[in-house]
N, C-alpha and C positions, 0 to 999 in steps of 0.2 A: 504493500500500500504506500508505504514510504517511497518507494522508486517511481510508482507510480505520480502522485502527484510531482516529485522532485520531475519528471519528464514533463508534464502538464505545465509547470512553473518555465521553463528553459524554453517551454515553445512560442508562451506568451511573452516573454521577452523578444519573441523575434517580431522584427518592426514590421513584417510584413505582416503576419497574422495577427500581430495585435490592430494594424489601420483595416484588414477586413474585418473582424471582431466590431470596432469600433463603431465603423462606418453602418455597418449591420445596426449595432445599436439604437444610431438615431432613429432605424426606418420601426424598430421594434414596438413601440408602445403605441403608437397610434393603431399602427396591424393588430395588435393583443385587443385594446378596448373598442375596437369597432367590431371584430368578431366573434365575443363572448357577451355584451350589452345588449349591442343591436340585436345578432341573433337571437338570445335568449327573452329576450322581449315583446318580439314581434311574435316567437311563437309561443307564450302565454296569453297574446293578445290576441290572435286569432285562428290559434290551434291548429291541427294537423293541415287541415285544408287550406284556409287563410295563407298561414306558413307555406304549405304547397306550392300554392297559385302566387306568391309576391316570389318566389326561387325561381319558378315558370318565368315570370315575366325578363325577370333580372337575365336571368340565364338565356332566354331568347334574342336581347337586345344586344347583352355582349357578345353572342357569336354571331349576330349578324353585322356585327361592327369588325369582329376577327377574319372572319370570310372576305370584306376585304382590306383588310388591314395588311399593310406589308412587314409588321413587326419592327417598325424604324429603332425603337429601343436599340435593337443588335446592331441594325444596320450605323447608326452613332456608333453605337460600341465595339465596333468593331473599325471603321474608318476612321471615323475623328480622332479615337482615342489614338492610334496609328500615325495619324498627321502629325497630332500633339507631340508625339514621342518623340517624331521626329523634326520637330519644331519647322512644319510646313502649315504654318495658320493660315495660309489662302486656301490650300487645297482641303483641310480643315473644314474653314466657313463655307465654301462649297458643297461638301458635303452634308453640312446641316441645313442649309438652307435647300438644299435637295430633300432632302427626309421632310422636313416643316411642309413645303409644300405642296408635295405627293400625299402626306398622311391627313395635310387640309382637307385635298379632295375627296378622299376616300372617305374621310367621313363624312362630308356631304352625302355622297351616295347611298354611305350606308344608313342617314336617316331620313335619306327619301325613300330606300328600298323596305325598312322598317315600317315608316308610316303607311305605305302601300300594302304591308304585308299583314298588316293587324289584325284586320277582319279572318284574316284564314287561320291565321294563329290562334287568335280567342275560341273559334269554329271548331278546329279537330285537334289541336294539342290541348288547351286548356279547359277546351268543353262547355265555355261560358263566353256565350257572346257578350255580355253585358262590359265583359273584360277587355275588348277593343278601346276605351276611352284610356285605359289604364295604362296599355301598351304604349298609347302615341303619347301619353303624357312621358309616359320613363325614356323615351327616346330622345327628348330633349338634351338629355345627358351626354349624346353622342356630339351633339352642336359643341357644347361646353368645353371639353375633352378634344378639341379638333385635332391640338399637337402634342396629345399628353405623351405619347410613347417617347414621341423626337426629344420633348423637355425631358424628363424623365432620363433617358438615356446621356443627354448631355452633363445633367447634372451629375451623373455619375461619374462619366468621365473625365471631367474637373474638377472632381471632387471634393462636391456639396451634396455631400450627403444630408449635413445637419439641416440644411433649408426642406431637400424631400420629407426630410424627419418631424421639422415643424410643420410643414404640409400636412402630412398623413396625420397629425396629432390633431390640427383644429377640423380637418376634416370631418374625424373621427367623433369628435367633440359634437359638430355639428349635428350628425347624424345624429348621436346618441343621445342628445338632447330633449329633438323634437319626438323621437320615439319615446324616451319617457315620457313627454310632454303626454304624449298620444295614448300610453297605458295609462297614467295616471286618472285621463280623462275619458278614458273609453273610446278612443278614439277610432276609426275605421280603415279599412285597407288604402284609402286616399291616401290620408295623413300619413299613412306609414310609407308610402310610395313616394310620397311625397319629400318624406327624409332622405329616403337614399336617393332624390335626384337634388335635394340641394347639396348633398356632402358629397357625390360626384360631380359636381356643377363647380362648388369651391376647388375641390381638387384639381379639377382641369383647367381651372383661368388662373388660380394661384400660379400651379407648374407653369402655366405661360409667361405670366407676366416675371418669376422669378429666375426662367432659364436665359429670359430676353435679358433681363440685366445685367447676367454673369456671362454672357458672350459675347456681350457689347467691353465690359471686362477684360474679357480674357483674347478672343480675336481681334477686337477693334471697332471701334464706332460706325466702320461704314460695313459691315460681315455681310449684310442682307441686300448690299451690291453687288459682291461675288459673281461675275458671271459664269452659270453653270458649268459652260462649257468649257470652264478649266479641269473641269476633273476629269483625271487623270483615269487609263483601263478603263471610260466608262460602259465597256459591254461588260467585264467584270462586276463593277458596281450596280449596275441594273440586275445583271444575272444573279448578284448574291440575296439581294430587295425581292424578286419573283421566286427565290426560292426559298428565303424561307417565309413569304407567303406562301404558296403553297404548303410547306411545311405546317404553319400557322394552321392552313387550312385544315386541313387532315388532322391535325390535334383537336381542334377544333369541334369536329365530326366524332370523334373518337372518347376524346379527354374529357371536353369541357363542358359538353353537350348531354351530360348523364340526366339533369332535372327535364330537361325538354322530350330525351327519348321512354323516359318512364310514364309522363305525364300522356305522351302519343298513346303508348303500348302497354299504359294499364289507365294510371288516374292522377289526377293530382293529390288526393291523397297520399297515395304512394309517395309521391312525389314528396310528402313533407316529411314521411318517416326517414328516405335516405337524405334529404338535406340534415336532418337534424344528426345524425348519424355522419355525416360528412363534415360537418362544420365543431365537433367534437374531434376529430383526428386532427381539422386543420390545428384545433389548439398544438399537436405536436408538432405543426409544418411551420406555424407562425413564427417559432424564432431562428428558423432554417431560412424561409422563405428570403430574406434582406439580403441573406451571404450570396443569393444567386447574379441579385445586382452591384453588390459589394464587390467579389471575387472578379463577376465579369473582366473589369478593366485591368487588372491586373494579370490576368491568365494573358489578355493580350500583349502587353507590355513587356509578359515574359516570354512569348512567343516572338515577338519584333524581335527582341535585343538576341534570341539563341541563346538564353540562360537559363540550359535546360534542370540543372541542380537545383534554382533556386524555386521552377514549377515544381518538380516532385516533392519537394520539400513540403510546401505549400499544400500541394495538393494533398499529402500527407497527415499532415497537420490536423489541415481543415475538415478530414474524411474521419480522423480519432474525434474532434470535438462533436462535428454533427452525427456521428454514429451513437455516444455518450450517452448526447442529450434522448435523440430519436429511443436509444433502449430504455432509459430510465423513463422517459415519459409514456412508453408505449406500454410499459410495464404497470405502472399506475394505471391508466384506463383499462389494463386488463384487468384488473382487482377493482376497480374503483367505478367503471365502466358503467355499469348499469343504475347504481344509484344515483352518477352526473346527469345521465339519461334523464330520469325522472323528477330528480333535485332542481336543474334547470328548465327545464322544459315542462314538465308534468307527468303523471302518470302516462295519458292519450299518448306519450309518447314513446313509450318502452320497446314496443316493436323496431325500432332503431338500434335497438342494443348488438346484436348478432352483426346488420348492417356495418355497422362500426369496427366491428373485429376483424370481419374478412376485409374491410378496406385499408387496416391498421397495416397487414400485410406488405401491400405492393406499395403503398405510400411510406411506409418505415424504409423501405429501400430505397424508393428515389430519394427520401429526405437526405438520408446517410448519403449519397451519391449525387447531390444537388447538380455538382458542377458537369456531369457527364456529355450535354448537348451545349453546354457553353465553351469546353475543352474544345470541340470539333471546329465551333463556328472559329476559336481563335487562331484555329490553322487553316482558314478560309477550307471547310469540308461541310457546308449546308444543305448536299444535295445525300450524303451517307444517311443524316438524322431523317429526313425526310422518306428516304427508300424503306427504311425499318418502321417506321411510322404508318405509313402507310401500306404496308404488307403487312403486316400484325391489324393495322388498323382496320381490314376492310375482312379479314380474318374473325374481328371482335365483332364490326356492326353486324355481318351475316349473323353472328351466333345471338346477339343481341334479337332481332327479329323473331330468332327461330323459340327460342331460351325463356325469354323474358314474359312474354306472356303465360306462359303454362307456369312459370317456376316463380315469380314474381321480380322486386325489385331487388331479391337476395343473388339471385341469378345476375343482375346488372352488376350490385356491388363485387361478385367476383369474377368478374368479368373484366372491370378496371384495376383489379388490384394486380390479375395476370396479368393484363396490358402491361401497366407500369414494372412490373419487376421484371418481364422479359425484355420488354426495350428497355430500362435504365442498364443493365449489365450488357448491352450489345452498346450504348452505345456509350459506357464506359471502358469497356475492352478496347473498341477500337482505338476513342483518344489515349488510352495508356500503351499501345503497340505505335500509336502516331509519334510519340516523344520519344519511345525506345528508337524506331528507322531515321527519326533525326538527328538524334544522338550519334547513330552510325555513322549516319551522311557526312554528318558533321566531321567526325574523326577521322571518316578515310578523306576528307578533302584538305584536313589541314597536315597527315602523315603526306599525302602528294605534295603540296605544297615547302612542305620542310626537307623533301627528298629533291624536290627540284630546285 
């Protein structure tokens, strides 16, 4: 035990893991009180169905914003951060102002294709027509939000994390607020919709306005003159933006889409036993979840420079601490599990409990292995995450159709938990065989070099 922690002690001294540790930190506590509050709130206030049907919604609007979303977060964190490094701040501001507005348009689109698509969606996924007003009201969110990924991502990679941090904290605030406001007073599925599109609303113009000022900072007062067509590779750079949309996509379909394809292919009830079941694991993901944009910039920076020692180091590191956490806490909801069920949410909701265990599964793995599909993007390889993705993925929704109806929503939750624990170790394997052949490369280029 003594070695133990004396190892745990020597690693947080290293300045690298201690600035992702830290950076993680700011984004933590707004993540934590928006997921345990808000959740737990809205489904005392409007029970398993209520709960269902605001998961339905939420969860329809953001995958129709990810369908076409090109994921600019990576495409930032992977470019800029890159320019940065190598202190080309034109081709830099090019590049972000590429991402800003490509991810403008798209979400235009995606809340004209949302408000267009309401009526079918309240129709045969959520079963309640009355629920079209609700739909186009939460779409609004997509307006607000136009360059959250681009912000988001820049912030990161100039490392203001603390500003995202205060971000997600008043957001979180916000939200959580009016939802009490809303239990306290009995309040209805409006009000409550109506929370999470101001705390998404804040979240999206805050990141703007605060990414705008630290690029005006950091590239220079004139960035958003840039003309595009400095940037450099740009079939590279459009090919890397389309693919992992597409990537996006197919996750999308597969991942992120579990409350929409239950709510189709049984009920919305359903639908509120595995959110509550879901949003219970997330409490293990929550303090993972920050290192994924933490880590990003760094994985790249070590990938520019060919400092292949100081990534596995890292990578190391960071796979002991989030594994730690992931067992210790997966452990607790296995003993503790079923009374949080019920202590937070209500009795109506117990049938979540099982739910939660098979999901505990595949998500303790990717938790532990966070960084798997960020490793790949950092060796520009976004078409590998994508191929696994989407062959597993279309593997999963067939069985999803076939499965899910006869077996229930228990059937969907393992379904995702295989998903995730088969692709996170593929495409963790690959990034770790990607740093070994570079390693190689590297060595037999510089023994030539020293023979010549």
């Amino acid at each position: 035990m003594t070695s133990l922690r004396q190892t745990v002690q020597s690693w947080m001294q290293d300045k690298l893991v201690r600035k992702v540790v830290r950076n993680s930190g700011y984004l933590l506590i707004g993540n934590t009180l928006s997921s345990v509050v808000s959740s737990v709130l809205t489904g005392r206030l409007l029970g398993v169905l209520g709960f269902g049907i605001t998961g339905t919604i939420i969860s329809f609007a953001s995958n129709i914003n990810r369908l076409l979303s090109f994921r600019m977060g990576e495409l930032v964190g992977k470019y800029v951060a890159q320019y940065l490094a190598e202190d080309k701040k034109d081709l830099a501001a090019a590049s972000l102002k590429a991402a800003a507005l490509t991810e403008t348009l798209t979400s235009l689109a995606a809340y004209i294709l949302l408000a267009l698509s309401a009526p079918l969606a309240a129709r045969y996924i959520i079963k309640d027509t009355t629920t079209t007003p609700l739909i186009i009201l939460y779409a609004l969110a997509l307006l607000a939000n136009f360059v959250t990924e681009t912000s988001t991502g820049f912030l990161q990679v100039s490392g203001h994390f603390r500003s995202q941090g205060v971000i997600t904290f008043v957001q979180s605030m916000a939200t959580a607020a009016v939802i009490v406001y809303a239990y306290i007073v009995k309040g209805d599925i409006w009000l409550v919709m109506g929370a999470y599109l101001l705390g998404k609303s804040v979240n999206g113009l805050a990141l703007a306005g605060v990414a705008a000022y630290w690029a005006r900072q950091v590239l220079g007062p004139g960035w958003l003159r840039t003309p595009l067509k400095s940037l450099p590779e740009r079939r590279k750079f459009w090919g890397f933006a389309v693919s992992t949309n597409l990537s996006g996509t197919v996750t999308t379909l597969v991942r992120d889409n579990e409350e929409v394809w239950i709510s189709l292919l049984i009920s919305p009830l359903a639908t509120g036993y595995y959110k509550a079941a879901k949003a219970l694991v997330n409490l293990v993901m929550t303090p993972i979840t920050p290192f994924i944009g933490a880590t990003y910039p760094e994985l790249t920076r070590a990938v520019a420079e060919k400092a292949w020692a100081r990534l596995r180091s890292l990578l190391r590191r960071l796979t002991f601490l989030s594994g730690a956490w992931t067992l210790a806490a997966g452990l607790g909801l296995l003993v503790l599990g079923r009374w949080l069920v019920t202590a937070f949410y209500g009795a109506d909701f117990a049938p979540a409990y099982p739910a939660m265990l098979i999901l505990l599964i595949g998500f303790g793995l990717a938790n532990t292995l966070y960084w798997n599909r960020n490793l790949l993007l950092s060796f520009n390889q976004p078409n590998y995450p994508l191929k696994v993705t989407a062959i597993l993925g279309f593997v999963k929704i067939v069985l999803t159709f076939l499965l899910v109806p006869v077996f229930g929503y228990l059937a969907e939750a393992a379904l995702l938990s295989a998903f995730q624990a088969v692709s996170v170790s593929l495409l963790a394997w690959r990034g770790l065989r990607e740093i070994k052949a570079q390693e190689h490369e590297n060595g037999t280029r510089t023994s030539a070099e020293e023979r010549g």
